[in-house]
N, C-alpha and C positions, 0 to 999 in steps of 0.2 A: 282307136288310140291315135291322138294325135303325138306328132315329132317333128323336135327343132335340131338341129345339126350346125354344130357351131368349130369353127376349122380357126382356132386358136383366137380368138375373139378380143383377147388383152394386148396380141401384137400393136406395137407402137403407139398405147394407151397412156397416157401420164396415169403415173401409181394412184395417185388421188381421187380416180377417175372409175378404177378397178373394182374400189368396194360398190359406187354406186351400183356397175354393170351390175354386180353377183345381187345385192339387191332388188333391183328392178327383173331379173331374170327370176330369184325363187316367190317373187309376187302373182309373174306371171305364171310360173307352175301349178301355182294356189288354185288361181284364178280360172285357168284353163284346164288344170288336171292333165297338162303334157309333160312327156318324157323330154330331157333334153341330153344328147348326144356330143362332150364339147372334148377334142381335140386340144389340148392347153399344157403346156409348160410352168407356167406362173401356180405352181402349189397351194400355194394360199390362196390364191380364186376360186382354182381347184374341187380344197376344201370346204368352203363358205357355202360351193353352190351343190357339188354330188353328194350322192347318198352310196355310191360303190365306187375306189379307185380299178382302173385297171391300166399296169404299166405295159406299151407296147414296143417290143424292140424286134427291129427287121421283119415287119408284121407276123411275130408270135407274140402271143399274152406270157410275160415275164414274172408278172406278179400282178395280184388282185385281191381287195379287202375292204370290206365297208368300210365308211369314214368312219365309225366309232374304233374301230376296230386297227386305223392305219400306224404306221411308224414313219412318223414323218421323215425322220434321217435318213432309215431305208430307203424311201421312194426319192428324196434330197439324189442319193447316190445315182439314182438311176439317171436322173433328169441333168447330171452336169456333168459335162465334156472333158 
């Protein structure tokens, strides 16, 4: 199995710029059959590119859900200060 490991990847991205990433990334999933591993704030990327959220706080799993399966306002709550 290949893996890519991405440690918040939208940081100080222009939003316009965002969709392409999550594009050009589930291309390469396709393409390569890799897992990708991404670390990310920005929900809507998030969403676009996983296929399971998992929320982490103070490194415990808080909450976890396939994207079909998510609540977007829940996980909203988790992720703002």
């Amino acid at each position: 199995m290949q893996l890519m490991d991405l440690d918040e990847p939208t940081e100080g991205i222009q939003t316009s710029i965002i969709k392409d990433i999550a594009k050009v990334l589930n291309e390469i999933c396709k393409m390569r059959e890799i897992t990708i591993i991404v670390s990310e704030q920005v929900l809507s990327f998030t969403m676009d590119i996983a296929d399971r959220i998992i929320v982490i706080d103070k490194g415990s799993f808080i909450h976890e859900d396939k994207r079909d399966a998510v609540d977007a306002e829940k996980i909203k709550g988790y992720l703002s200060v």
